[in-house]
Residue, then its C-alpha position, 0 to 999 in steps of 0.5 A: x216359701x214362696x213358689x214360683x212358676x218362671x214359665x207362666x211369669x210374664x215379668x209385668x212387675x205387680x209382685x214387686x209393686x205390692x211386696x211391703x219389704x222389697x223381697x222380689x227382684x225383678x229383670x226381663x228375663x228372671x223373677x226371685x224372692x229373697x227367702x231371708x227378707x220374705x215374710x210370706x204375707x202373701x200380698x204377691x201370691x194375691x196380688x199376680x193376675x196370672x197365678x204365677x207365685x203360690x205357696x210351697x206345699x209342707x212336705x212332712x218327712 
């Protein structure tokens, strides 16, 4: 799953622009990701200019 920094996020939208299966939702105040339409392709976490979407680490227990 895609992680999300909110306090880094300035809700400029270029997450949403380049997500090939509209799994982000985007507001002025709130970011989301649609964990059942993501396909984790990464297209958002490579495409944010403020490093603000990453990959969750694996915890193994």
């Amino acid at each position: 799953m895609i992680q999300i920094d909110k306090y880094k996020c300035d809700f400029c939208g270029t997450c949403v622009s380049v997500c090939p299966h509209d799994a982000i939702e985007l507001s002025e105040t709130t970011l989301e990701i649609d964990p059942v339409t993501c396909t984790e392709c990464m297209n958002c976490v490579k495409a944010c200019p403020l490093h603000v979407l990453s990959e969750e680490p694996v915890h193994a227990e």
